[in-house]
C-alpha atoms as one frame of an Amber mdcrd trajectory, in Angstrom:
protein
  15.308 -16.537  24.759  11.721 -17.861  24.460   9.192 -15.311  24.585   5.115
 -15.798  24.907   2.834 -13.894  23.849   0.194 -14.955  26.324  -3.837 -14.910
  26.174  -4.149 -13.079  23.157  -7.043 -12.952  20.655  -4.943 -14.674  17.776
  -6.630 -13.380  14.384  -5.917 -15.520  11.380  -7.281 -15.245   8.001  -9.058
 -18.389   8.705 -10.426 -17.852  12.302  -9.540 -16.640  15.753  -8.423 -18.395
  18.914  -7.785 -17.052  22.687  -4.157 -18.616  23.011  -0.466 -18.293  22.782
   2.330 -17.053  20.335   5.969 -18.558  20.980   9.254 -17.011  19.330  12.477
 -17.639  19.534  15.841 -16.114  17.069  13.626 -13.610  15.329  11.092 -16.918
  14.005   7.496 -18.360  15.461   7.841 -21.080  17.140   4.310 -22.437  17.931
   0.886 -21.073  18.274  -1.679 -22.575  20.588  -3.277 -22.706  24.153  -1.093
 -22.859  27.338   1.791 -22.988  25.534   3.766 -20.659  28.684   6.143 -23.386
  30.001   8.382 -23.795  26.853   8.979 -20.086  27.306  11.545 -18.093  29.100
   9.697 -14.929  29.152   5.617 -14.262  29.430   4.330 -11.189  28.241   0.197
 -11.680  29.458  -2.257 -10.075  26.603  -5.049 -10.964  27.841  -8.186  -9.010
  26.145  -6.153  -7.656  23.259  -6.359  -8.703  19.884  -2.604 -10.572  18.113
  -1.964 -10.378  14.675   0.466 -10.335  11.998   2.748  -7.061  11.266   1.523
  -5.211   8.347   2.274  -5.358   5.186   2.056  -1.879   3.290   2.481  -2.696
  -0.699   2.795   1.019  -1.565   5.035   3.537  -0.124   6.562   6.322  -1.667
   9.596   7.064   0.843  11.593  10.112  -1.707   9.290  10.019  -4.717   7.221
  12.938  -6.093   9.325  15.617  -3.756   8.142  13.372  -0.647   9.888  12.488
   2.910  12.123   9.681   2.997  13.093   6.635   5.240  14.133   8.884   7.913
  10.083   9.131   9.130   9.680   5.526   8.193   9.562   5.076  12.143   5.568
   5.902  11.179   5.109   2.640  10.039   6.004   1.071  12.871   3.984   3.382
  14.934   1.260   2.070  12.686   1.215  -1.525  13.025   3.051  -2.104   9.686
   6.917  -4.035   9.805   7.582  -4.297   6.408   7.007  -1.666   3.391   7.521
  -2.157  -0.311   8.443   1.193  -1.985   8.568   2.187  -5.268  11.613   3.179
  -7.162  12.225   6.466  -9.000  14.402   6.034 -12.382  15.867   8.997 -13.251
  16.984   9.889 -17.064  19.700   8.159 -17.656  19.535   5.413 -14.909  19.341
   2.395 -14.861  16.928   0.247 -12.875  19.646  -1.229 -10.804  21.208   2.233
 -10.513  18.036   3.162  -9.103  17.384   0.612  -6.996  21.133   0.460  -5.301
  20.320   4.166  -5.002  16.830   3.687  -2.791  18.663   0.738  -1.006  21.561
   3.354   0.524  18.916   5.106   1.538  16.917   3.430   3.065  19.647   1.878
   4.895  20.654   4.909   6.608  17.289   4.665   8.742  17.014   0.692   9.831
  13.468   1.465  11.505  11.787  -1.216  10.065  11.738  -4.130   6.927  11.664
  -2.352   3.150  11.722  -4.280  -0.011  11.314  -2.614  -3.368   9.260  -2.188
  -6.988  10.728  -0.393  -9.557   9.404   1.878 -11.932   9.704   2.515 -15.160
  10.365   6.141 -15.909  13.228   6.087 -18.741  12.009   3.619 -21.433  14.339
   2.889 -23.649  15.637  -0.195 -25.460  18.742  -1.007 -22.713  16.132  -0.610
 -19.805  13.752  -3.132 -21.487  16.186  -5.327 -22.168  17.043  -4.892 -18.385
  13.672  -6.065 -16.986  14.340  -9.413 -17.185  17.352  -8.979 -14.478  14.893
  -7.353 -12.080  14.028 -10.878 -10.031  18.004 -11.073  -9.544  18.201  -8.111
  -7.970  14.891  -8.794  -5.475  12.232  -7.473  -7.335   9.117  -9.094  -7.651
   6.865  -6.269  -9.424   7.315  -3.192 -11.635   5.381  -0.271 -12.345   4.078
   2.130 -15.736   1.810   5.463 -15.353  -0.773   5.557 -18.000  -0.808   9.726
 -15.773   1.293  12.208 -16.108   1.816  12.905 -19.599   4.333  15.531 -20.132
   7.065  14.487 -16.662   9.291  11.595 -16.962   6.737   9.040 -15.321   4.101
   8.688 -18.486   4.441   5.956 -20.408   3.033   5.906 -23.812   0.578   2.796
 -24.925   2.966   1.545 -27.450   6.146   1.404 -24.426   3.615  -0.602 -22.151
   3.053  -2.857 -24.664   6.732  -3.624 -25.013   7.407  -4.049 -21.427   4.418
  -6.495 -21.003   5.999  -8.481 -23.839   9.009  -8.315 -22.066   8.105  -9.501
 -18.867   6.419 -12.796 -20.026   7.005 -15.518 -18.568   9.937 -13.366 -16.459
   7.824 -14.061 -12.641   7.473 -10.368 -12.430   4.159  -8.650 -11.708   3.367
  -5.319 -13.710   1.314  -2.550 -11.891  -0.367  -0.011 -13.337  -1.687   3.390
 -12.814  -4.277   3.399 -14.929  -5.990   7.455 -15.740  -6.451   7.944 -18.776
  -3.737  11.158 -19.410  -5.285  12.756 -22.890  -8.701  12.896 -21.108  -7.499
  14.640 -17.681  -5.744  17.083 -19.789  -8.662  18.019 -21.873 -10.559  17.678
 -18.702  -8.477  20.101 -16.791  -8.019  22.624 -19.709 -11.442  23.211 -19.577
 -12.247  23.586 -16.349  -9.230  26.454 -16.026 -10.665  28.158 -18.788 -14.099
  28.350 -16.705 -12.196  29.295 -13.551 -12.842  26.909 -11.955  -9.517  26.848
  -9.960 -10.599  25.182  -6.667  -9.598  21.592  -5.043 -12.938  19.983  -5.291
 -12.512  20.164  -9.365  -9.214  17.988  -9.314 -12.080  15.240  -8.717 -14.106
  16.392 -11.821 -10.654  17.041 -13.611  -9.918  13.058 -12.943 -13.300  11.519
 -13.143 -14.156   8.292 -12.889 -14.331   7.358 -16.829 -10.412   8.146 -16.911
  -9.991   5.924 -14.521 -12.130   2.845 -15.754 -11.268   3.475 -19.501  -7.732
   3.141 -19.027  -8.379  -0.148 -16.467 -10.313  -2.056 -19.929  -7.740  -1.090
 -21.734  -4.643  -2.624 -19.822  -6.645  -5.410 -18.848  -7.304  -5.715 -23.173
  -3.419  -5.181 -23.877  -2.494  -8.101 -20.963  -4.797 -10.417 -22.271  -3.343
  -9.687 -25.744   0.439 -10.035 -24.116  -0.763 -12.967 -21.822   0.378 -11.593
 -18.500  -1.424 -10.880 -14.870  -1.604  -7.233 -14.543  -2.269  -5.764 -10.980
  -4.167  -2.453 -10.917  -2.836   0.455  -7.653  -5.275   2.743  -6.254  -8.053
   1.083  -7.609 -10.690   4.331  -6.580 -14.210   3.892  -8.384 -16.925   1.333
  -8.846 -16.851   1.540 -12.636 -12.767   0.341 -12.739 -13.485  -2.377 -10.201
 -16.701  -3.749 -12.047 -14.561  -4.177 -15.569 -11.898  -6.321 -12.990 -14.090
  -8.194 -11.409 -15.520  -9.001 -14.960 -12.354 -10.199 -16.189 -11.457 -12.110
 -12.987 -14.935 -14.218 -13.323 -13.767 -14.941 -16.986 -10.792 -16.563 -15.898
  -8.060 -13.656 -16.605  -5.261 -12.944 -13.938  -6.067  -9.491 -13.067  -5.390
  -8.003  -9.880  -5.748  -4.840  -7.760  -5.429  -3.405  -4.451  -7.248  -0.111
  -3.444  -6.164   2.254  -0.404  -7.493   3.341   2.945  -8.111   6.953   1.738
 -10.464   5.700  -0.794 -12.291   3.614   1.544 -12.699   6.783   3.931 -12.361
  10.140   2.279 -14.100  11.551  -0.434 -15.456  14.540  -2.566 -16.699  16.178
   0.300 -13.177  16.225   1.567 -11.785  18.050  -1.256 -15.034  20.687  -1.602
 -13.761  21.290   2.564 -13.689  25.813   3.131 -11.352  27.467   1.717  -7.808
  25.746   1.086  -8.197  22.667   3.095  -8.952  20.119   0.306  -5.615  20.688
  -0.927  -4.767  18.533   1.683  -6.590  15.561   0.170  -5.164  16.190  -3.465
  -4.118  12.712  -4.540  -4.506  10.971  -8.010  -6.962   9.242  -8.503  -8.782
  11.761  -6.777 -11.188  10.882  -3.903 -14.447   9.896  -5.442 -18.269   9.481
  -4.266 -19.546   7.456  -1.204 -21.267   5.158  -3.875 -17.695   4.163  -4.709
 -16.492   4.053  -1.426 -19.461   1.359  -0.883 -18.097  -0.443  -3.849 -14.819
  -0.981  -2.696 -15.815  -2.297   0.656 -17.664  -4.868  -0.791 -14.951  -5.537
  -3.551 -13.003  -6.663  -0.107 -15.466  -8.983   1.146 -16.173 -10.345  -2.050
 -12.455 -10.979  -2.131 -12.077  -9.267  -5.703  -9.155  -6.753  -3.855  -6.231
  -8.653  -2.856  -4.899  -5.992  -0.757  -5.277  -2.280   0.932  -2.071   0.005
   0.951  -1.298   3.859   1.898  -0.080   4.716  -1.036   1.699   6.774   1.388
   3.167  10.127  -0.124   4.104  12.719   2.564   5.150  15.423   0.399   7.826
  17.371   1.982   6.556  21.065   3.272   3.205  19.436   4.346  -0.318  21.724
   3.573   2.137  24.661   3.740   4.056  23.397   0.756   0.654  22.643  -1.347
  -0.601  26.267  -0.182   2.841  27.959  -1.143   2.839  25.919  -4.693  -1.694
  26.794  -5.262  -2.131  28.680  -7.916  -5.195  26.028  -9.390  -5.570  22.399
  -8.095  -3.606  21.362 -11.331  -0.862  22.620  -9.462  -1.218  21.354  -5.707
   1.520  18.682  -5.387  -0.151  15.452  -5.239   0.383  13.057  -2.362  -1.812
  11.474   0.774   0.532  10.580   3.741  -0.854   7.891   5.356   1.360   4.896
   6.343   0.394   5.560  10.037  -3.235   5.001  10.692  -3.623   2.177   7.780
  -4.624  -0.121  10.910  -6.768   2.013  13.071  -8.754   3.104  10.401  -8.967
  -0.042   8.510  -9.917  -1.189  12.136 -12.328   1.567  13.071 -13.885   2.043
   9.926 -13.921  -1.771   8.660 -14.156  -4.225  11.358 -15.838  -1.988  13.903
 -18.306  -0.981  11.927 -18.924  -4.153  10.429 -18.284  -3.526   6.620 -15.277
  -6.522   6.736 -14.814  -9.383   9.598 -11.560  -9.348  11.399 -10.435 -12.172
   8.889 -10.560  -9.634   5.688  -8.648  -7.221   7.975  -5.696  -9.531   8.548
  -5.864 -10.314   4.661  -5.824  -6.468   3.629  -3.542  -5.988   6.209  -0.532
  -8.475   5.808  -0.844 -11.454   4.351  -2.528 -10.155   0.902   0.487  -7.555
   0.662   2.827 -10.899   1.172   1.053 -12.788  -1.330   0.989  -9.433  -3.588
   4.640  -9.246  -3.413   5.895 -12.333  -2.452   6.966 -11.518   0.521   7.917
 -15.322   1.688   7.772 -15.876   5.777   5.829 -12.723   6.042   2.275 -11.668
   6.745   1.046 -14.898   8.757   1.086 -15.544  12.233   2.618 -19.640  11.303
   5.205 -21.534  12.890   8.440 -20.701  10.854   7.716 -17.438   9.828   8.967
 -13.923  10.929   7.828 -13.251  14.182   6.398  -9.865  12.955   3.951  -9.265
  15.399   1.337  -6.581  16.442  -0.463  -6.590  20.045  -3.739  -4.422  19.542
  -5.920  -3.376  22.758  -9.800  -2.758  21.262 -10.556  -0.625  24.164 -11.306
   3.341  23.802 -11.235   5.544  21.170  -9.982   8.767  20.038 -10.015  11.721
  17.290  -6.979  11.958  15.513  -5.116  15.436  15.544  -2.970  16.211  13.178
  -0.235  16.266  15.636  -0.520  12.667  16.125   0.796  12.535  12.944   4.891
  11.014  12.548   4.938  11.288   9.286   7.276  14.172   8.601   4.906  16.691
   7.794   1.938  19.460   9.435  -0.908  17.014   9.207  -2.587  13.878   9.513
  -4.375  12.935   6.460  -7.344  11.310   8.848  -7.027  13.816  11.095 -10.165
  14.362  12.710 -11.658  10.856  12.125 -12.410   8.598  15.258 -10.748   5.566
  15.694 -11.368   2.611  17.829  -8.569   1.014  20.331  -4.805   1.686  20.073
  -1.572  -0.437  19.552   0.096  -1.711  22.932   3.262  -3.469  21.139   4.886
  -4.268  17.933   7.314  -6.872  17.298   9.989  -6.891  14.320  11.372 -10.376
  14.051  11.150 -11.288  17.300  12.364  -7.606  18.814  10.364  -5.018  20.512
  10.392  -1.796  18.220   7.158  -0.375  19.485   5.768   0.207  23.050   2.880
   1.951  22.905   3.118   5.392  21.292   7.270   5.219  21.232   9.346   3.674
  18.593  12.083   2.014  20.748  13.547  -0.392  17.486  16.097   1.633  15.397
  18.536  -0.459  13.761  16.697  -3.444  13.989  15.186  -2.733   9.988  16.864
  -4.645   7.208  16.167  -4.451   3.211  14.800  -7.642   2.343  14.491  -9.246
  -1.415  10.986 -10.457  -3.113   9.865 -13.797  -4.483   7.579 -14.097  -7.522
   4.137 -12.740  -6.917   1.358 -15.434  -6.055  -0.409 -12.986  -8.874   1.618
 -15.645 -11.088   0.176 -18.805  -9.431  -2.922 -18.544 -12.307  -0.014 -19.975
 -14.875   0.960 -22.978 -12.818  -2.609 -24.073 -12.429  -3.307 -23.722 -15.900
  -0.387 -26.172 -16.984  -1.890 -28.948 -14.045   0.956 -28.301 -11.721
């Protein structure tokens, strides 16, 4: 059956039209005005805005003691059709051991689209050898923790080097998280000896030279390996200033940076009492100077892309309050796959820091590019009718019940957003009406491409 989307604002990342949106067998069919008779069925939009289903890079769905794929219905909820989560490797594993693993799960819970990254948690000479099978299995991208030193994600200077080596010329994508580990752990030794014990010091614990030390560095070592390196969680001015300098040079670096970042910070964490255990993340949430930063990083187009990083670690602000002794020992995580698109909405577009074109490109079809995520991300004849129907009228404070995410609270809770999702489309099937999820089963684990990230290489070599 023919379905139109009819009268809707249709936001590209070109322009915007008042038109029409035809699918048919899960594809687009044609976009343009009065387009109603080749359809069977007319759904009428008029005065709401039409985009493309979201894209969210950065999921963790299991990882770091989080909730899995069974509250991935919160993505939909949200806007977003298709997440790309990132792999634990466990001792032992190996990275198709892992990923097979993630697959089954997510596979039990069919709410929406998931594709996968690894990472790189057990490096050892059969794993690196291993990388190079990674596009065969439907990854595009892998990831190393410069964090963490002491647990089984830190990866030593001398192992990233080796896997960048590795990866040459393989079409896969590394991504770092880049803190510098030796300085947060004299950082944070300190500050426990002073007592100073509370949330607001994970900030000071993690400042923002750990951060942008650690992003020269990589960006040093991938020159050196000849690679495009893509930064996660990019959170201060300082570490997006030394990658903008090395895009202007001509050097494929990349980076995405996430909602909380644009929207939170240190005042967050300093909140009475306990509460700004609720915003412990890493990187930490940083000043509004840095906030302003990455806003205009996205206008300048020097971010390709903002995710959620989501992490809904299981137990909620109950769990971080049980586990508080200091904020070394808060589980880190920000849940937050949900309201990506109302407050990327609210707090972007609405008030005017990024037009309604850099939305739809740090929405979906930056993520797609990110990833290669082929027939995704664009509203375009031929591609995945992954659609979201978005009415700009009203406005509301979030409550933490809002929240679908699995846990006790919202991460934006208390922020005021701007309009509200009517309908979301998965291929061409209804899996959202209004505040229900009506779509399980209609999810399906999808495989990667080679990033665009690698496009610099082709153009280099004339093709």
């Amino acid at each position: 059956m023919k379905t139109c989307i009819h009268q809707g604002i249709i936001l590209l990342e070109n322009g915007e039209f008042t038109g029409d949106i035809v699918f048919e067998d899960e594809k687009i069919l044609a976009l343009g005005e009065n387009l109603v008779d080749m359809a069977d069925y007319v759904v009428d939009v008029s005065g709401c805005y039409v985009f493309a289903g979201g894209i969210d890079e950065h999921t963790h769905f299991g990882s770091f003691n989080s909730c899995s794929f069974e509250t991935s219905e919160a993505a939909a909820l949200g806007g977003t059709t298709t997440v790309v989560d990132f792999v634990d490797q466990e001792k032992g594993q190996s990275l198709k051991e892992a990923l097979m693993s993630q697959q089954e799960k997510a596979a039990r819970y069919p709410y929406i689209d998931v594709a996968f990254h690894s990472m790189l948690m057990d490096i050892r000479e059969e794993v690196i050898e291993e990388i190079q099978e990674l596009p065969g299995y439907g990854v595009s991208a892998l990831k190393v923790f410069t964090a963490y030193k002491g647990t089984p994600y830190y990866a030593d200077d001398a192992s990233i080097l080796r896997v960048m080596q590795k990866i040459r010329n393989s079409g896969l994508l590394l991504m770092v998280h880049a803190e510098n580990a030796d300085m947060i752990a004299c950082r944070t030794e300190d500050l426990l000896k002073e007592g100073c014990i509370a949330p607001k010091y994970h900030a000071d614990a993690r400042d923002v030279q750990s951060e942008a030390e650690m992003v020269e560095r990589m960006i040093a070592y991938a020159k050196w390996c000849d690679i495009p390196i893509f930064f996660v969680h990019i959170s201060t001015k300082e570490a997006l200033l030394k990658i903008m300098n090395a895009k202007r040079e001509g050097q494929p670096v990349f980076c995405e940076t996430c909602t909380h970042y644009l929207i939170l910070n240190e005042d967050d964490l300093a909140k009475e009492g306990l509460l700004g255990a609720r915003y412990i993340c890493s990187p930490p949430l940083r000043k509004e100077q840095d906030q302003d930063a990455l806003w205009h990083g996205i206008h300048e187009h020097m971010i390709e892309a903002v995710s959620s990083d989501h992490c809904a670690v299981s137990g909620g602000y109950k769990k971080k309050i049980e586990a508080y002794h200091d904020f070394s020992k808060v589980p880190n995580g920000a849940p937050g796959v949900q309201h990506r698109l109302q407050m990327l909405w609210s707090e972007g577009v609405c008030k005017q820091r990024i037009s309604k074109q850099e939305f739809v490109q740090m929405f979906s079809s930056g993520p797609a590019d990110v990833c290669g995520i082929t027939k995704k991300g664009r509203l375009q004849p031929g591609y995945d009718a992954d659609i979201v129907i978005y009415d700009p009228e009203g406005h509301q404070t979030l409550q933490d019940s809002d929240a679908h995410e699995g846990i006790d609270y919202a991460t934006f809770a208390g922020h005021e957003v701007f309009g509200k999702i009517r309908a979301v489309y998965l291929r061409g099937i209804q899996i959202v009406n209004h505040n229900e999820y009506i779509g399980k089963g209609t999810g399906r684990i999808i495989k990667l491409q080679s990033s665009l990230c690698y496009g610099y290489r082709e153009k280099d070599n004339g093709q």
